[in-house]
C-alpha positions as a printed Julia matrix, in Angstrom:
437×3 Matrix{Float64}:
 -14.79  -48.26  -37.92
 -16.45  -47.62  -34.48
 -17.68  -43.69  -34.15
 -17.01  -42.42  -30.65
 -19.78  -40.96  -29.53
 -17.4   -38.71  -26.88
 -16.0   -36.97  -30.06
 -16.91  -34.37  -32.72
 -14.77  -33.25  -35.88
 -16.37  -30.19  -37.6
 -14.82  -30.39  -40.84
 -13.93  -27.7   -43.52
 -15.36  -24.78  -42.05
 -13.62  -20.99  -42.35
 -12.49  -20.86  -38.69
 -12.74  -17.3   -36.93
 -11.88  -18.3   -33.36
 -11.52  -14.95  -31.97
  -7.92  -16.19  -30.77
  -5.5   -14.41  -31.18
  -3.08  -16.98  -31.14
  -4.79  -18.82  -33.7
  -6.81  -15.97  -36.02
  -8.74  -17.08  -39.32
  -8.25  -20.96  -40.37
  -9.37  -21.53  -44.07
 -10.7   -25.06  -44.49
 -10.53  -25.4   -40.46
 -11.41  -28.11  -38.61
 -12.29  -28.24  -34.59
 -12.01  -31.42  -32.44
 -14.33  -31.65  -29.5
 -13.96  -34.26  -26.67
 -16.71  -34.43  -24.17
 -18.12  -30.97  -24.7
 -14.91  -29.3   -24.58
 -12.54  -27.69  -27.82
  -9.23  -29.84  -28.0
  -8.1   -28.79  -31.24
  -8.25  -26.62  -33.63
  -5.97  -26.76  -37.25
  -6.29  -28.26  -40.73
  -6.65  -31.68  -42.1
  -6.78  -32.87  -38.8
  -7.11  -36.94  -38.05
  -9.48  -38.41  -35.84
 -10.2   -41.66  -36.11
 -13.33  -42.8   -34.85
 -15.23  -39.06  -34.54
 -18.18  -38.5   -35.66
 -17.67  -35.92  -38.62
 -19.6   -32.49  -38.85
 -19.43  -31.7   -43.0
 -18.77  -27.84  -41.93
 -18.17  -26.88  -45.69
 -19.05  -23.48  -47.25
 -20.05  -22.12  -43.36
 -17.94  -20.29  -41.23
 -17.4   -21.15  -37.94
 -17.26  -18.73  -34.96
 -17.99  -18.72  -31.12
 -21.17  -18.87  -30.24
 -22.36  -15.17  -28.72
 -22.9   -13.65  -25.95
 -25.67  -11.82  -25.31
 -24.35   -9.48  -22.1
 -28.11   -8.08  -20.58
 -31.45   -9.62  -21.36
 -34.62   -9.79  -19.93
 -35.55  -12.74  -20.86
 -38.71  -13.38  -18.14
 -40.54  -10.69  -20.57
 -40.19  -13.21  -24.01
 -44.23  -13.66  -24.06
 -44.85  -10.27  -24.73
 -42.09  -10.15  -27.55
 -43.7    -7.8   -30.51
 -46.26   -5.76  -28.3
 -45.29   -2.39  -28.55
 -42.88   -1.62  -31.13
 -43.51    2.3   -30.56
 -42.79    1.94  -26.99
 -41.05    4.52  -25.37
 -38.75    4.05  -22.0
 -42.05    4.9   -19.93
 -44.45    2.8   -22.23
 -42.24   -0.08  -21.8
 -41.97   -0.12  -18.1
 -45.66    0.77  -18.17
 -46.16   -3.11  -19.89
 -43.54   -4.49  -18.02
 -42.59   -4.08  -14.57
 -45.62   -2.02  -14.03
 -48.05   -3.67  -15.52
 -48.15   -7.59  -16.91
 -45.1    -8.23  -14.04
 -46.63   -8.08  -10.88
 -49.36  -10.74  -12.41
 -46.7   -13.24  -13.11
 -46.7   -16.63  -11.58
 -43.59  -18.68  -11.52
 -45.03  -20.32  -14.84
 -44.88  -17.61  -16.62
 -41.74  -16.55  -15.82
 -40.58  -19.86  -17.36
 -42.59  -19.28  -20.31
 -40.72  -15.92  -21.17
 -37.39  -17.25  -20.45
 -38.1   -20.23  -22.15
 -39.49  -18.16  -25.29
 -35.81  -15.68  -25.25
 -33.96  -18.48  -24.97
 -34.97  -20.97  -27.98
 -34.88  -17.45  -30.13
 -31.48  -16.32  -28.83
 -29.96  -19.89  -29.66
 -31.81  -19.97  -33.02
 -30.02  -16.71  -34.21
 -26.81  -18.16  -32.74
 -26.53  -16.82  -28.84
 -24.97  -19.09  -26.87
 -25.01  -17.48  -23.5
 -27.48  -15.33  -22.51
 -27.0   -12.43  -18.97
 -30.45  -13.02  -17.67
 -31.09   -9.97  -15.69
 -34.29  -11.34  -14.07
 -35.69   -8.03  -12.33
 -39.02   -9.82  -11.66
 -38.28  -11.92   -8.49
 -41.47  -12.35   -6.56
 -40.7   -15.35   -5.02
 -37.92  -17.86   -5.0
 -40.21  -19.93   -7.04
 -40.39  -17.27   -9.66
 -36.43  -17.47   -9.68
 -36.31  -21.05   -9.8
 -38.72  -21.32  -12.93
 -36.81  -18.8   -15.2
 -33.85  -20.97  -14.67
 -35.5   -24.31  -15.5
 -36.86  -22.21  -18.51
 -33.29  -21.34  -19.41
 -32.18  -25.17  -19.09
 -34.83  -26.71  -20.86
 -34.25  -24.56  -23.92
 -30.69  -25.84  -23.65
 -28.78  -22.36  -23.78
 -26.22  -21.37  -20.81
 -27.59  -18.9   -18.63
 -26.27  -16.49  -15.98
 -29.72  -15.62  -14.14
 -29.24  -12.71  -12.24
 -31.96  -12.73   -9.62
 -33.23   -8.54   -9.67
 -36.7    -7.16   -7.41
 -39.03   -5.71   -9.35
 -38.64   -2.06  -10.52
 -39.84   -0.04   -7.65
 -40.05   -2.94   -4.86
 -37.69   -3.39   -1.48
 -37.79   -6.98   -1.28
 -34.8    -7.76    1.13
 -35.04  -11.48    0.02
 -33.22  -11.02   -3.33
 -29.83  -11.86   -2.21
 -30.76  -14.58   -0.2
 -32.73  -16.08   -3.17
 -29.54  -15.48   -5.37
 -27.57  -17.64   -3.19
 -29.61  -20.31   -2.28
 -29.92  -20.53   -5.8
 -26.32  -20.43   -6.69
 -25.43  -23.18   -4.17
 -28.39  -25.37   -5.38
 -28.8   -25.14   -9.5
 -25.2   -23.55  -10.56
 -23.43  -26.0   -13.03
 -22.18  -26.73  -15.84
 -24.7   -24.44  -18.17
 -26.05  -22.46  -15.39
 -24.25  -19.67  -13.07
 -26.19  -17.48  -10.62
 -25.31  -13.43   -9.74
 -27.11  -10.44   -8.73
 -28.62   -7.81  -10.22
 -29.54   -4.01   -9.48
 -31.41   -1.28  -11.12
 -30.23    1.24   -8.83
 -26.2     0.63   -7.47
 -26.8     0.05   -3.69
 -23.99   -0.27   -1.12
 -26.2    -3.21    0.36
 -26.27   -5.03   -2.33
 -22.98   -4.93   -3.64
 -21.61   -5.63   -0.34
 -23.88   -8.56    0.07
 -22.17   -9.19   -3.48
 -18.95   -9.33   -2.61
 -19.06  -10.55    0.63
 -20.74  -13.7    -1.29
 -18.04  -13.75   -4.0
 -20.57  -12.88   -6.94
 -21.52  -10.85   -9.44
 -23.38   -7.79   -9.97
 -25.19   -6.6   -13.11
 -26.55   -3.46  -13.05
 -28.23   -0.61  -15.3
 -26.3     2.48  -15.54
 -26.65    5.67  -16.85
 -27.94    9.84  -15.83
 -31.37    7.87  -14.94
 -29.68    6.86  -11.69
 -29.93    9.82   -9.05
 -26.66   11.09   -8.4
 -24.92    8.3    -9.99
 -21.27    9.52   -9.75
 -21.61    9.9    -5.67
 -22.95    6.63   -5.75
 -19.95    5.48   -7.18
 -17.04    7.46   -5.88
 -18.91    6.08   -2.86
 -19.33    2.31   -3.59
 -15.6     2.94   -4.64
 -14.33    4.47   -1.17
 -15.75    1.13    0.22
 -14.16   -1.23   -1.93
 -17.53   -2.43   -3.31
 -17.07   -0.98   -7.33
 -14.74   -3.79   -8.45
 -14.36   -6.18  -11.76
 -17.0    -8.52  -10.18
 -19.24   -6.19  -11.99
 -21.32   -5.76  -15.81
 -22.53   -2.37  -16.2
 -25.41   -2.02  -18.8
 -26.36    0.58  -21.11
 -23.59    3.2   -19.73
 -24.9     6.09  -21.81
 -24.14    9.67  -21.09
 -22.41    9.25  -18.05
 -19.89   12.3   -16.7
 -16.68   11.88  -17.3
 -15.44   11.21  -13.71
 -18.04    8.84  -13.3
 -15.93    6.35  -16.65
 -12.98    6.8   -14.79
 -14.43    5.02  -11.66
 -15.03    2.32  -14.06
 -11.94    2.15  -15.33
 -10.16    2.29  -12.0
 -12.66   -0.88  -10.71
 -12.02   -2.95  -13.68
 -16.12   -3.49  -14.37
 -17.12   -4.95  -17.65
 -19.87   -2.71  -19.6
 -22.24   -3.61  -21.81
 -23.17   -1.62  -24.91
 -27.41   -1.47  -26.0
 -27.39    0.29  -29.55
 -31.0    -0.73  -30.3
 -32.83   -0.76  -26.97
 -31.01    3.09  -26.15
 -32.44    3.97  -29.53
 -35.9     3.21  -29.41
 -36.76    3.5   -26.14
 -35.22    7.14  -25.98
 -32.16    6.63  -23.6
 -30.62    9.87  -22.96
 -29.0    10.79  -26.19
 -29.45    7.37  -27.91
 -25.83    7.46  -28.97
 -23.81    4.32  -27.73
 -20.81    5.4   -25.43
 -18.54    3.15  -27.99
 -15.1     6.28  -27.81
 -15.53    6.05  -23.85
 -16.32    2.56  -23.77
 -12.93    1.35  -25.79
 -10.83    4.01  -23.65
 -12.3     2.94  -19.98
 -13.69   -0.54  -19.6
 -12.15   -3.68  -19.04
 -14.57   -5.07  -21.99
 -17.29   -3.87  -23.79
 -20.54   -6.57  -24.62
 -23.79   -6.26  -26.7
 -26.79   -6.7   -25.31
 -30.44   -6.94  -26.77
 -32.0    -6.05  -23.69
 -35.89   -7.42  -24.81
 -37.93   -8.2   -27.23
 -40.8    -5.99  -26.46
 -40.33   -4.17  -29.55
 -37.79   -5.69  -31.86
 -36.15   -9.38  -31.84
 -33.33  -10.87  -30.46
 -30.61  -10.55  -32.94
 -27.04  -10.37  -32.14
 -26.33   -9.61  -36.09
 -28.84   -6.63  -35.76
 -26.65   -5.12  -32.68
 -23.29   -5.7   -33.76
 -24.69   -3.91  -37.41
 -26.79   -0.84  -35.16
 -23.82   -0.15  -33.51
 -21.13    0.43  -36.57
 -23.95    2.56  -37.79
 -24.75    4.35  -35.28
 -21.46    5.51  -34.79
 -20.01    6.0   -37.88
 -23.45    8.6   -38.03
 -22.04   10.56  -35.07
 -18.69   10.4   -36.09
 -19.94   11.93  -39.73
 -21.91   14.45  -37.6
 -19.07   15.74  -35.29
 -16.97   16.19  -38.29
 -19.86   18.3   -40.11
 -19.78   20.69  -36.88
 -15.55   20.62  -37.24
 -14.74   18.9   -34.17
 -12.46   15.94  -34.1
 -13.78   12.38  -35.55
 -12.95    8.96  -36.63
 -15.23    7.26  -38.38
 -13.08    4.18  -39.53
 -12.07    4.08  -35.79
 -14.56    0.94  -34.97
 -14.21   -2.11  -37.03
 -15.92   -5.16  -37.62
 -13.23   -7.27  -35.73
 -13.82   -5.5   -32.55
 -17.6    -5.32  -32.82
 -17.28   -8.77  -33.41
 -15.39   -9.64  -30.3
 -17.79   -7.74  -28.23
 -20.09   -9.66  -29.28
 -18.36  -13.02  -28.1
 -15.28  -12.51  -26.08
 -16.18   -9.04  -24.83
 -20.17  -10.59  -24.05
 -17.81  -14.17  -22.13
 -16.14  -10.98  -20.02
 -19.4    -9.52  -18.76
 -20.81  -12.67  -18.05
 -17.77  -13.74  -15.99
 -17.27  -16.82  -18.65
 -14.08  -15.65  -20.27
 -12.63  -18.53  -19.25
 -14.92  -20.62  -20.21
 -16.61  -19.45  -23.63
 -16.09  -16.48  -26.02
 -13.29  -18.21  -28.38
 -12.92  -21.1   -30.03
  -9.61  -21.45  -27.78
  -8.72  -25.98  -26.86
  -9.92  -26.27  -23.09
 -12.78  -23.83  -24.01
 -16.17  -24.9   -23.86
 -17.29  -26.01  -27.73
 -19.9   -23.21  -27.91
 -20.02  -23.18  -31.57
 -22.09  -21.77  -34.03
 -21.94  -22.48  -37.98
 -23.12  -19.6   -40.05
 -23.74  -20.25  -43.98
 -21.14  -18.9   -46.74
 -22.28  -20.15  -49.85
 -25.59  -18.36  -50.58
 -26.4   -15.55  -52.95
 -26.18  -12.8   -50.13
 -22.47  -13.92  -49.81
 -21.42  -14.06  -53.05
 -18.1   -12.3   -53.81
 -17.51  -11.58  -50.0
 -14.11  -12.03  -49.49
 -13.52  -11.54  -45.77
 -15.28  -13.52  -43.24
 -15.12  -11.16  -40.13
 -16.81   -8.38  -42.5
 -19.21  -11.28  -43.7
 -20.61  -11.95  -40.44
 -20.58   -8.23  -38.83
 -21.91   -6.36  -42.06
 -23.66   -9.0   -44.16
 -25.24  -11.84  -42.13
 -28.33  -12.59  -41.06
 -30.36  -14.51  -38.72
 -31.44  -17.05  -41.65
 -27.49  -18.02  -42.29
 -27.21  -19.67  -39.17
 -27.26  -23.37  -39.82
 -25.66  -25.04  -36.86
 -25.63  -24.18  -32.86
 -23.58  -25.64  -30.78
 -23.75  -25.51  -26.57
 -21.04  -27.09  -24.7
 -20.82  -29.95  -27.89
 -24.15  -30.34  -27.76
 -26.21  -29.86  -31.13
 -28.95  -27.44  -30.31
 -29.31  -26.24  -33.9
 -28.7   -28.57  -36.98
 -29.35  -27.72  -40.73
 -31.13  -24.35  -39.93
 -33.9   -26.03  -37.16
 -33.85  -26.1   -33.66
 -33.42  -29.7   -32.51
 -34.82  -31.28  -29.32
 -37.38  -29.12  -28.88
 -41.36  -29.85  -29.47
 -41.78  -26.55  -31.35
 -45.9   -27.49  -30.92
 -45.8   -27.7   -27.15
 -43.01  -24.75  -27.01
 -46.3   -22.93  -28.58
 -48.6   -23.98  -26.54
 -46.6   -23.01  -23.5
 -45.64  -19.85  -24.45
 -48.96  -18.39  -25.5
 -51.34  -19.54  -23.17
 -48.62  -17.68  -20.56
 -49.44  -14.84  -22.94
 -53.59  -15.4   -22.92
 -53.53  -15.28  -18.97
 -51.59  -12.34  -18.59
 -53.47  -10.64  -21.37
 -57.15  -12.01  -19.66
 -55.98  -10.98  -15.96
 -54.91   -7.44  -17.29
 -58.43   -6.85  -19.05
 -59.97   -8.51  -15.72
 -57.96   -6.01  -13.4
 -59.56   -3.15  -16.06
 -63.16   -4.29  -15.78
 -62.75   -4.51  -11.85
């Protein structure tokens, strides 16, 4: 028999599609055609495909990673201690202003083979470092030649007025968008120029939110009053915000995005992720991992932080006698934040998030017959509460293998190296160099 090299049966797997028209299928097969889902069932016959032994692995959609800065992936590790100030302090403040357009591909390149080794599919580039259109360009051609699917959303510096970031976001967008690549904005601080810019241009708007934003509900009942807060938009972080201030949200339809580790160590407010306002106010909620300045990428680590974290409050505020629930979050929903809710924010829901036919076959095929599953009964629960990075055996991105039998394939891990840290040695040398001087 001829194999036809257009189509792919993954075979055997325990489906969890995140559909909910087709829920949890034991010993499930998917069919994909040229990149794209076309079925999904059991015992299904395809004559010709090439065949994917999916056994003892379950199969789910490949996440979504809502807000990263991915231009920073060089300096993963440096300051694990790092406050909110320290981290700017290495960051936009210090290495970023020395970055050339190489090393900007370096760090994307760098987030993006870890985020598709741990099973992100999609990554929300928020790419608050654009210097130059060049600068843009080469985080995106990072972001491709790792083979992920990137939104880059082209962001000025943290403290700089450079009036050529929209322009550089659509020139962009009508040049590189495709089929892995989409282009939007983003903003640290909401701006009514901006966002009108935004809309005006039909895109997208990510932007960090929370009490660090002077006089953040004006801003919005504001942007709101001019038609500019609408569901074009992916809120990050979100934490302690009035209450007036979620109800904008909710009346705009904006996505948010939830950061249970980054809030926590870098001392966001009160650290506790807005998960009971979240669930009552936003259109969807999406995980995010922010950086890797002080911990790794890891989707499993999020979705596990933030069950945690707020079954601890909800323990806490029934300790002081107020009113609590803390069986109120399950895994299911942390788990679709982290895929369908993450597809929302990036403005891919149509696209990616579910293993839905016509989808995109984002994929990702996470081991079930180890020791650390043994006896684990429900596969939702398996992945939110027991997984870990080193269970992640195959990657999928739009059909194509980017992850086979626990390695990254197609990528010169040698010269990925080499790339990587001699971007790290010259920011490292100039900052020393800019200290002796």
């Amino acid at each position: 028999m001829t194999t036809d090299p257009r189509t792919l049966l993954i075979q055997g797997a325990t489906v969890v599609s995140l559909d909910p028209l087709i829920g949890v299928v034991h010993g499930g097969d998917i069919v994909v055609r040229d990149g794209i889902i076309v079925a999904v069932g059991t015992a299904i016959d395809v004559p010709g495909a090439e065949v994917l032994d999916a056994r003892g692995t379950i199969a789910i959609p490949g996440f979504v990673d809502s807000h990263v800065h991915a231009w920073e992936g060089q300096l993963r590790g440096l300051a694990p201690m790092a406050d909110f100030g320290s981290y700017l302090g290495l960051t936009a403040f210090g290495h970023g202003p020395r970055y050339r357009p190489s090393d900007m591909y370096a760090g994307t390149f760098a987030t993006a083979l870890a985020a598709l080794d741990v099973g992100i599919t999609t990554m929300v580039d928020n790419a608050h470092n654009a210097l130059t259109p060049a600068h843009s360009e080469a985080a995106i051609e990072g972001a491709v030649d790792a083979g992920i699917r990137v939104v880059h959303a082209v962001g000025a510096p943290f403290g700089a007025d450079l009036d050529h970031v929209p322009a550089i976001a659509a020139q962009l967008r009508d040049r590189l968008s495709g089929p892995l690549v989409d282009v939007r904005l983003f903003d640290i601080n909401p701006t009514p120029e901006l966002w009108a810019f935004a809309k005006g241009a039909g895109m997208w708007v990510s932007s960090e939110i929370g009490p660090h934003t002077p006089g953040l509900e004006a801003r919005f009942e504001h942007l709101q009053r001019a038609g500019l807060l609408t569901e074009q938009h992916a809120l990050n972080h979100c934490y302690d915000l009035t209450e007036r201030t979620w109800e904008l949200i909710a009346d705009s339809g904006a996505c948010v995005n939830l950061c249970p580790r980054s809030d926590a160590t870098f001392g966001l407010g009160s650290t506790i992720p807005p998960v009971r306002q979240a669930l009552r106010y936003a259109a969807a909620i999406g995980l995010s991992n922010d950086n890797e300045v002080s911990y790794a990428v890891n989707m499993f680590a999020e979705m596990q932080t933030l069950i945690l974290r707020d079954r601890a409050e909800q323990f806490r505020l029934a300790a002081r006698g107020d009113s609590a629930r803390p069986d109120a979050l399950t895994p299911a929903q942390v788990l679709e934040f982290a895929t369908l809710g993450g597809a929302r924010n990036a403005g891919l829901s149509d696209r990616v998030g579910s293993l839905t036919p016509g989808k995109q076959a984002d994929v990702v095929l996470v081991r079930a017959d180890g020791v650390p599953t043994i006896s684990a009964a429900d596969p939702i629960t398996l992945i939110v509460s027991l997984a870990h990075p080193g269970m992640v055996d195959t990657v999928l991105v739009s059909g194509r293998t980017r992850k086979r039998n626990g390695r990254l394939v197609g990528i010169d891990a040698e010269a990925a190296r080499a790339t990587i840290s001699s971007s790290r040695d010259y920011l490292f040398d100039s900052a020393t160099a800019g200290v002796r001087a």
